[in-house]
VOKE-366721 format. One record per atom (N, C-alpha, C, CB): chain; residue in one letter; atom name; x, y, z; residue number from 0. Coordinates in Angstrom, 3 decimals, always signed. Glycine has a CB too. Example, Ala and Ser with C-alpha at 12.3 -4.5 7.8 and 13.67 -1.06 7.14 Angstrom:
% VOKE-366721
(site "A","A","N",(+13.190,-5.690,+7.800),0)
(site "A","A","CA",(+12.300,-4.500,+7.800),0)
(site "A","A","C",(+13.200,-3.300,+7.800),0)
(site "A","A","CB",(+11.308,-4.473,+9.046),0)
(site "A","S","N",(+12.850,-2.250,+7.080),1)
(site "A","S","CA",(+13.670,-1.060,+7.140),1)
(site "A","S","C",(+12.900,+0.030,+7.870),1)
(site "A","S","CB",(+14.084,-0.598,+5.725),1)
//
This chain:
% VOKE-366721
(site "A","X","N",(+0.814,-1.188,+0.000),0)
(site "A","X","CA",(+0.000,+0.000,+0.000),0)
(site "A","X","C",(+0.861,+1.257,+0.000),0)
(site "A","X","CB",(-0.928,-0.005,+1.193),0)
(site "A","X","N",(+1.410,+1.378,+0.547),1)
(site "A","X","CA",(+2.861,+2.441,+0.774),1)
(site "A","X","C",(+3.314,+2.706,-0.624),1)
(site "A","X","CB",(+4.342,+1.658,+1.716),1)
(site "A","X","N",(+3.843,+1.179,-1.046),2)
(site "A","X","CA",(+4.780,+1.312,-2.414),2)
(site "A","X","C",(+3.653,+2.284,-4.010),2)
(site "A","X","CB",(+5.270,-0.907,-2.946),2)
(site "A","X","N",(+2.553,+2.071,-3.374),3)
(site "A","X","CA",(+1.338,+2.602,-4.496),3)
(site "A","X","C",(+1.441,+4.063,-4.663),3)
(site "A","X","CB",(-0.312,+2.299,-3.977),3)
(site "A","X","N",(+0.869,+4.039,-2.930),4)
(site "A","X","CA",(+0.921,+5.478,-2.680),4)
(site "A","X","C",(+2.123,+6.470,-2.906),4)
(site "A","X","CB",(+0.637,+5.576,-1.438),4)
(site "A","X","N",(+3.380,+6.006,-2.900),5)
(site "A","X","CA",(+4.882,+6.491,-3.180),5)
(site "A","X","C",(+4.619,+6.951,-4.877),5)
(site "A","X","CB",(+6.283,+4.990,-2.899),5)
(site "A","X","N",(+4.239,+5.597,-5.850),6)
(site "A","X","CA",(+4.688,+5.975,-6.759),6)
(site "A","X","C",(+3.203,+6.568,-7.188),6)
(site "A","X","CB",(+5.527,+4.970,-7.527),6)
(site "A","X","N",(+2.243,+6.727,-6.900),7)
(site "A","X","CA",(+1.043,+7.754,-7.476),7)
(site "A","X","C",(+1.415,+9.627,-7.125),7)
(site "A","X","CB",(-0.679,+7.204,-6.459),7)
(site "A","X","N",(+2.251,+9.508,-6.060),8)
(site "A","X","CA",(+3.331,+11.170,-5.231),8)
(site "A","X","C",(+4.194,+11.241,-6.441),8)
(site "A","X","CB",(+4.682,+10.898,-3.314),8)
(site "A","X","N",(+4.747,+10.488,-6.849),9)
(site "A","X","CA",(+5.784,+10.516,-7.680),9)
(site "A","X","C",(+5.217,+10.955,-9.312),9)
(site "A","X","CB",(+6.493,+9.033,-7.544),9)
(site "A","X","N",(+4.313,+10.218,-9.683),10)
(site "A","X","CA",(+3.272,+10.113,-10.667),10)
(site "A","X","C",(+3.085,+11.811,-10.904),10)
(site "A","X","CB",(+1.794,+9.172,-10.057),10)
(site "A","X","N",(+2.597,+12.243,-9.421),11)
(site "A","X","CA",(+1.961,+13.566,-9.663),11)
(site "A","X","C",(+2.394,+14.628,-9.753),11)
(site "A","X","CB",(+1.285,+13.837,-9.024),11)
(site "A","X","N",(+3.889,+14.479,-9.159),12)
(site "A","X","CA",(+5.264,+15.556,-9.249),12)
(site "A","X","C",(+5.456,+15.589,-11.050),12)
(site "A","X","CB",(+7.070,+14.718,-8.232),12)
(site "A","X","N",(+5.669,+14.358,-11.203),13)
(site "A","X","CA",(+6.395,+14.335,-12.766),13)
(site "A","X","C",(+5.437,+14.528,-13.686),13)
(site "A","X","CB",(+7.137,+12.956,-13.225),13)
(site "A","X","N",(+4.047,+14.384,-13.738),14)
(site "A","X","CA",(+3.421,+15.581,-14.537),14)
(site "A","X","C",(+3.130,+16.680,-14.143),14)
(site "A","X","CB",(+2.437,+15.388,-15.005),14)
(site "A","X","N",(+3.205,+17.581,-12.279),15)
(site "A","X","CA",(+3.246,+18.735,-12.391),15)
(site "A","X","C",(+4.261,+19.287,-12.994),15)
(site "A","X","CB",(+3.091,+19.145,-11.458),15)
(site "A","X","N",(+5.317,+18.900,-12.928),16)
(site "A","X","CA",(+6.895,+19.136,-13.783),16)
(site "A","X","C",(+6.567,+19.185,-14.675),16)
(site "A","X","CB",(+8.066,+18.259,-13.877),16)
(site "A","X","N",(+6.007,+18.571,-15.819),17)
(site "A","X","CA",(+6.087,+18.582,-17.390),17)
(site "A","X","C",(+4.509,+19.137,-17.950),17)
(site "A","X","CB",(+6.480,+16.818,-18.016),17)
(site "A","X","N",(+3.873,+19.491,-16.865),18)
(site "A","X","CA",(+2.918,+20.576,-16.901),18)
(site "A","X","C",(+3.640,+22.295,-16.895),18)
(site "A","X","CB",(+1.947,+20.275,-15.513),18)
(site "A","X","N",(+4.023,+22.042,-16.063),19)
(site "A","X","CA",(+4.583,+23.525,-15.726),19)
(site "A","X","C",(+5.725,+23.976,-17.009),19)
(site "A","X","CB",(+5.481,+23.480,-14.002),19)
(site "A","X","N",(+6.847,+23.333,-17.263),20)
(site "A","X","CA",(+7.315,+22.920,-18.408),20)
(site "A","X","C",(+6.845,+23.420,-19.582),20)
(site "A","X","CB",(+7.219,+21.781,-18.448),20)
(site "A","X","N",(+5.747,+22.860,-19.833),21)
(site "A","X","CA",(+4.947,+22.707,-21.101),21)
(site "A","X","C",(+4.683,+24.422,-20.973),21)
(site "A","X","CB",(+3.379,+21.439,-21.066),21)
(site "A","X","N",(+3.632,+25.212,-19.994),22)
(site "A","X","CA",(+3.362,+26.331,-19.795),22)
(site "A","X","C",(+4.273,+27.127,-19.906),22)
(site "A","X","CB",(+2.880,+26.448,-18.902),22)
(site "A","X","N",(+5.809,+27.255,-19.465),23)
(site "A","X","CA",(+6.304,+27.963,-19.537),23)
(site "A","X","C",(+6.976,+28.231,-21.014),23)
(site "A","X","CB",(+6.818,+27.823,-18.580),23)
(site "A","X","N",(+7.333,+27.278,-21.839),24)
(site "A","X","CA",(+7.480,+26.906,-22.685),24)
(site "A","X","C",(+6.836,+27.572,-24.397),24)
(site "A","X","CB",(+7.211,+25.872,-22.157),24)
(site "A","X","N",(+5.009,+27.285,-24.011),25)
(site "A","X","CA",(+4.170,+28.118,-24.609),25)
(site "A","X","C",(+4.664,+29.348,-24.434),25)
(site "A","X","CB",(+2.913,+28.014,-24.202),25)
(site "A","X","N",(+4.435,+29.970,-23.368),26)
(site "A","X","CA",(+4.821,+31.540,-23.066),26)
(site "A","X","C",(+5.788,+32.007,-23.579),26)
(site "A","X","CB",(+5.068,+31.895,-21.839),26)
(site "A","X","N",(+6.886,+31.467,-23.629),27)
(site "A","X","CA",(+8.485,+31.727,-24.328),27)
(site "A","X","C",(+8.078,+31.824,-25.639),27)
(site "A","X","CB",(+9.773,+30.435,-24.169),27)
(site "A","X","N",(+7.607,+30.806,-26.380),28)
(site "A","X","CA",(+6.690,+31.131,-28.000),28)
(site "A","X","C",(+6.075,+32.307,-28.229),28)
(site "A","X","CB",(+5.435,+30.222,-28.286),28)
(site "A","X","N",(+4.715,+32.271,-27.549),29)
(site "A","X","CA",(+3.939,+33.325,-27.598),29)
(site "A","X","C",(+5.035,+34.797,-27.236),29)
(site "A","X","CB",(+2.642,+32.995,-26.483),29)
(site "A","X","N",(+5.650,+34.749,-26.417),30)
(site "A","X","CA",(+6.415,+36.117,-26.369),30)
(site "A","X","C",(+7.060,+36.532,-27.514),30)
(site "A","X","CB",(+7.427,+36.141,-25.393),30)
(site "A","X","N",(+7.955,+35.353,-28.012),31)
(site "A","X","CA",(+8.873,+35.318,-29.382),31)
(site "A","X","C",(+8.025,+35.844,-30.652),31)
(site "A","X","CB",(+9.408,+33.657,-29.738),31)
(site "A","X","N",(+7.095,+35.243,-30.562),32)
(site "A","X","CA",(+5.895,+35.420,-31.939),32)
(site "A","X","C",(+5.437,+36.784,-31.780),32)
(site "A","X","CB",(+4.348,+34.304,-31.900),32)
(site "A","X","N",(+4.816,+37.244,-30.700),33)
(site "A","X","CA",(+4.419,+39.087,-30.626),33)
(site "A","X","C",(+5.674,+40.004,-30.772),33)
(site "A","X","CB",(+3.711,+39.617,-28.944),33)
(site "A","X","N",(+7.073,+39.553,-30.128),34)
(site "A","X","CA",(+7.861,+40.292,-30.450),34)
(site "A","X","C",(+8.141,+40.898,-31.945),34)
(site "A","X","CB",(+8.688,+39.750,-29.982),34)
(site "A","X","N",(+8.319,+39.519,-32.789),35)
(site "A","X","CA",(+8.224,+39.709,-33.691),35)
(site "A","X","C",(+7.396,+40.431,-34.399),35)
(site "A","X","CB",(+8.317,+39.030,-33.872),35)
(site "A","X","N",(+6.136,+40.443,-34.179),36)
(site "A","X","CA",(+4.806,+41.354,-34.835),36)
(site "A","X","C",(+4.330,+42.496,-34.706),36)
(site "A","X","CB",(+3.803,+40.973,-34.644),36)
(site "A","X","N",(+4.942,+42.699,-32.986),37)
(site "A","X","CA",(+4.642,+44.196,-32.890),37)
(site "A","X","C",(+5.789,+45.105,-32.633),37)
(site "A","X","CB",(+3.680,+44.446,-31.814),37)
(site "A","X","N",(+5.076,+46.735,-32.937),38)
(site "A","X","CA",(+5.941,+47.830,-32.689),38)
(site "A","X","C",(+6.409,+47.120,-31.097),38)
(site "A","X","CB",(+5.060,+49.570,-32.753),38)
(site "A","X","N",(+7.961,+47.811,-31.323),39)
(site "A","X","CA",(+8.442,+47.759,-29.487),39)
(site "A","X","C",(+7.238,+48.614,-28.753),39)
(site "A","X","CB",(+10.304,+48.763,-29.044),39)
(site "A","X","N",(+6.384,+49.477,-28.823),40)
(site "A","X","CA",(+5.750,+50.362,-27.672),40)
(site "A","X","C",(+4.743,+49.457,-27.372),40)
(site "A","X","CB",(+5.173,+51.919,-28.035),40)
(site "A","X","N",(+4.074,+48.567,-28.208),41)
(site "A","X","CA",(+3.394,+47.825,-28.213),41)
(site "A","X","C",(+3.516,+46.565,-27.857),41)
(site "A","X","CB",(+3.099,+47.945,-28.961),41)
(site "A","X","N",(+4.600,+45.781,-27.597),42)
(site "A","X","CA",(+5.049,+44.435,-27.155),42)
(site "A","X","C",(+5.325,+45.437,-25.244),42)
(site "A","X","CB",(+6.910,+43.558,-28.415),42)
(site "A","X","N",(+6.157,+46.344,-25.309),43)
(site "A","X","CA",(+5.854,+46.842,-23.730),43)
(site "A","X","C",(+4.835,+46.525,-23.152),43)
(site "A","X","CB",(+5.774,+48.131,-23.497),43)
(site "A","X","N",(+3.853,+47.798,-24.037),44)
(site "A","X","CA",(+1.954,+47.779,-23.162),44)
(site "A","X","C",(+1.966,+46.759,-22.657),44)
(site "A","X","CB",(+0.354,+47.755,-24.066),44)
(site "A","X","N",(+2.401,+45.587,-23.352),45)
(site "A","X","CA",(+0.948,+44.183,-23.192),45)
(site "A","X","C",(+2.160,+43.461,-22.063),45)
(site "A","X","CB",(+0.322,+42.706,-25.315),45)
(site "A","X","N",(+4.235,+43.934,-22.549),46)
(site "A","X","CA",(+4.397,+42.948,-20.865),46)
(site "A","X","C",(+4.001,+43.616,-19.496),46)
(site "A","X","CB",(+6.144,+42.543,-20.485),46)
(site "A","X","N",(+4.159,+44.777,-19.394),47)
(site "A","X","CA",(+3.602,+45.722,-18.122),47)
(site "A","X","C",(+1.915,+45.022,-17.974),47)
(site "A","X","CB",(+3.599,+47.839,-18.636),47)
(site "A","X","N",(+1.139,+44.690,-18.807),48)
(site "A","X","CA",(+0.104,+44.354,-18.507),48)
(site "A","X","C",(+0.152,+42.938,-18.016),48)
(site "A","X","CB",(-0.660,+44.623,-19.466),48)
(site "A","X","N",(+1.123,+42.134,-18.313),49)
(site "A","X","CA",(+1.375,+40.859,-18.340),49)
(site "A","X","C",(+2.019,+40.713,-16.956),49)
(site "A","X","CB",(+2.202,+40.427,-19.562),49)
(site "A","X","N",(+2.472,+42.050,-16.335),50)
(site "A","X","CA",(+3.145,+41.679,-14.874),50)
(site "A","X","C",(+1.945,+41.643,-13.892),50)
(site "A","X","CB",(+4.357,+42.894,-14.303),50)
(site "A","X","N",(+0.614,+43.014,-14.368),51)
(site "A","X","CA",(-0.277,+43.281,-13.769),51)
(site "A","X","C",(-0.760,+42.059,-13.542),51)
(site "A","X","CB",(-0.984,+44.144,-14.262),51)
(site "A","X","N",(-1.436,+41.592,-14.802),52)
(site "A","X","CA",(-1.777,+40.223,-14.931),52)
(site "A","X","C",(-1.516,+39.579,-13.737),52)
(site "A","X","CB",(-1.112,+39.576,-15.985),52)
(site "A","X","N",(-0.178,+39.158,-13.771),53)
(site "A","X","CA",(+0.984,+37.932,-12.758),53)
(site "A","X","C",(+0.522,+38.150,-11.324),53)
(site "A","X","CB",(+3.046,+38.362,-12.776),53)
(site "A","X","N",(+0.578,+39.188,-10.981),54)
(site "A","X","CA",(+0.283,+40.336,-9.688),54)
(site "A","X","C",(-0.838,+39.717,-9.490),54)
(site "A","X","CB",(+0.122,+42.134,-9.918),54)
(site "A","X","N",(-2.593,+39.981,-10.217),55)
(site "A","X","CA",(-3.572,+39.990,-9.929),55)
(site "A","X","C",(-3.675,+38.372,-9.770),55)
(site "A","X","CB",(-4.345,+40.795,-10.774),55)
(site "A","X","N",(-3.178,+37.722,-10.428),56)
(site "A","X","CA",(-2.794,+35.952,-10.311),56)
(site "A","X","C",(-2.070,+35.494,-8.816),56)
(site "A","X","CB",(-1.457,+35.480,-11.696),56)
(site "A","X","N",(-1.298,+35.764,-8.812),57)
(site "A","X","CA",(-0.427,+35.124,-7.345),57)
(site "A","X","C",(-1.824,+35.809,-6.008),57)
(site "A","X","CB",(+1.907,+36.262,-7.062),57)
(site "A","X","N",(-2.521,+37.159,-6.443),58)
(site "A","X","CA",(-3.100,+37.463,-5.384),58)
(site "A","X","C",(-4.268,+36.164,-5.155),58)
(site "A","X","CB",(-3.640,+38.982,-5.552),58)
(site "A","X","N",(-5.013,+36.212,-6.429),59)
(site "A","X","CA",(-6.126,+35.030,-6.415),59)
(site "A","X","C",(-5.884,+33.625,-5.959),59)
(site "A","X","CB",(-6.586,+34.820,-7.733),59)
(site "A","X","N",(-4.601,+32.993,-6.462),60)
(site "A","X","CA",(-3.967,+31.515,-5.883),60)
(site "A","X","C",(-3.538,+31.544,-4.683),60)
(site "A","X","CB",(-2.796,+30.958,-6.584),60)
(site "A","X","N",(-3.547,+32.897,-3.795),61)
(site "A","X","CA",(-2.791,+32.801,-2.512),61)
(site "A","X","C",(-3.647,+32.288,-1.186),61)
(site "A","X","CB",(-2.208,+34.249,-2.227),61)
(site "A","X","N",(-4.979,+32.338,-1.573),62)
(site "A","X","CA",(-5.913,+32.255,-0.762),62)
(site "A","X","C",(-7.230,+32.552,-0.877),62)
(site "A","X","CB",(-5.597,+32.732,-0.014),62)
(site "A","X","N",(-7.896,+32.785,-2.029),63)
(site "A","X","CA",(-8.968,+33.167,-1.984),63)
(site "A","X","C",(-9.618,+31.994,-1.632),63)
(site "A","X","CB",(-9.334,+33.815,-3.027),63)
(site "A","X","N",(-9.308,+30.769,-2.567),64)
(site "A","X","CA",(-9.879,+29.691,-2.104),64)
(site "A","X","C",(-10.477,+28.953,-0.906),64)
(site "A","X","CB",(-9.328,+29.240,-2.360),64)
(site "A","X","N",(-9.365,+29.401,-0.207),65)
(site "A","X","CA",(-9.891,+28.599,+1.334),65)
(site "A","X","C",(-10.594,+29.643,+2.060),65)
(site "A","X","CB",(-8.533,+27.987,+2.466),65)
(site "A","X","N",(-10.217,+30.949,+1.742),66)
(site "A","X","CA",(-11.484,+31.983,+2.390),66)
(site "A","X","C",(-12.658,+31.808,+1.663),66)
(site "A","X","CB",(-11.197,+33.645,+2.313),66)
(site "A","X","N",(-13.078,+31.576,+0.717),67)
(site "A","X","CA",(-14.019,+31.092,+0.026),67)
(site "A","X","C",(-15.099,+29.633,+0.786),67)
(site "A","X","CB",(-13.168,+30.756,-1.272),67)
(site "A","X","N",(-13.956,+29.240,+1.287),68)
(site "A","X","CA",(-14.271,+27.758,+1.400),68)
(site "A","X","C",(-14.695,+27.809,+3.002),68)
(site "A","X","CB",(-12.835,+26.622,+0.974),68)
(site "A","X","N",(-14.053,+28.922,+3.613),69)
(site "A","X","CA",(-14.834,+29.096,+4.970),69)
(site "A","X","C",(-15.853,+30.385,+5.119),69)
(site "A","X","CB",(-13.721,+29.235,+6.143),69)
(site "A","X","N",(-16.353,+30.699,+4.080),70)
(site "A","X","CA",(-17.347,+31.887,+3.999),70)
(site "A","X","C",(-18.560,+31.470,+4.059),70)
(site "A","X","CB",(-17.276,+32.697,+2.839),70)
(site "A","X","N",(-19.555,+31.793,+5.016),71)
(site "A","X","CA",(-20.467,+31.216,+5.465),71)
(site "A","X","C",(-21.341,+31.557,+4.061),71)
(site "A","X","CB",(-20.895,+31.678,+6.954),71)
(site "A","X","N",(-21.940,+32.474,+3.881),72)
(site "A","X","CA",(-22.627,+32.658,+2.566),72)
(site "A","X","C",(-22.366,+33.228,+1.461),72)
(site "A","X","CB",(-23.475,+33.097,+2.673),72)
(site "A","X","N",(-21.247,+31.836,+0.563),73)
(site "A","X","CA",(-21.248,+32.879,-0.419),73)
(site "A","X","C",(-22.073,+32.830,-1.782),73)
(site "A","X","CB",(-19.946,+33.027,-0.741),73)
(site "A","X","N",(-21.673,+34.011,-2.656),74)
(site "A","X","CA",(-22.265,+34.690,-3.985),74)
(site "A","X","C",(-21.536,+33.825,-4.452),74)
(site "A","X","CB",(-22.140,+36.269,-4.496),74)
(site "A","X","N",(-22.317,+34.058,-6.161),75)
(site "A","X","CA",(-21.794,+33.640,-7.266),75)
(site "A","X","C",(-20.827,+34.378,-7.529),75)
(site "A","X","CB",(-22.559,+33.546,-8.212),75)
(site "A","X","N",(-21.077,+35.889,-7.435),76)
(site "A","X","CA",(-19.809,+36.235,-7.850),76)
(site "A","X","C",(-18.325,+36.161,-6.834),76)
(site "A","X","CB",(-20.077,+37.582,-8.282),76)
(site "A","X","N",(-18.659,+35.739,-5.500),77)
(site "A","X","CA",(-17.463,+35.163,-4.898),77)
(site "A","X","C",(-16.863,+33.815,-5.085),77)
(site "A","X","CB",(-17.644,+35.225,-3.718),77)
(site "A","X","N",(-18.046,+33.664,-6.101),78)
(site "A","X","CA",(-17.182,+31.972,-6.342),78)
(site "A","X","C",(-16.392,+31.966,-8.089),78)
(site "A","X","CB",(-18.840,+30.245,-6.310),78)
(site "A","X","N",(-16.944,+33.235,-8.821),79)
(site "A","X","CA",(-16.358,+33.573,-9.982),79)
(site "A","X","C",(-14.875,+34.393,-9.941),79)
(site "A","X","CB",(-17.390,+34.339,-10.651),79)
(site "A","X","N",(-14.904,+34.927,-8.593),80)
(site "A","X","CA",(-13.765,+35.800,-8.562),80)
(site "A","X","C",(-12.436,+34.897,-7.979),80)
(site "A","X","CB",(-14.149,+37.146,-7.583),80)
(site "A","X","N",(-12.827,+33.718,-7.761),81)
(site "A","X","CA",(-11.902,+32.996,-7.071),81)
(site "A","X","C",(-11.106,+32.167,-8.137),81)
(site "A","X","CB",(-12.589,+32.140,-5.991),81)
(site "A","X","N",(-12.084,+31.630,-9.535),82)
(site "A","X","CA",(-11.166,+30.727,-10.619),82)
(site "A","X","C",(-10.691,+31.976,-11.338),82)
(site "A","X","CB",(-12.068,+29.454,-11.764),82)
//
């Protein structure tokens, strides 16, 4: 039972790895490909927006969830603002 449970931990590391991988990966493309296409003032706008982005992201994954999850009554829109 142990030996299962070990390698299903293991299982789940090595596709979060080649998940994450994969994502970062895309992004490196997608950056390469707009560089290419747009004016420089215009590949800026969108990374400054892309940090905002990052910012408004790490805030949502940090916890909304489990405050969510102990909120006695919540809205739809507290359950939209959380994915």
């Amino acid at each position: 039972m142990s030996d299962d449970l070990k390698n299903k931990a293991i299982r789940g590391l090595l596709w979060s790895f080649f998940e994450r991988i994969g994502q970062q990966s895309v992004s490196i493309v997608v950056s390469v490909v707009l560089a290419r296409l747009l004016l420089p003032e215009e590949f800026g706008l969108i990374a400054i927006l892309m940090i905002f982005i990052g910012i408004a992201k790490s805030f949502a994954d940090s916890g909304f969830a489990s405050a969510l999850i102990n909120k006695k009554e919540a809205t739809f829109l507290d359950e939209c603002s959380v994915l």
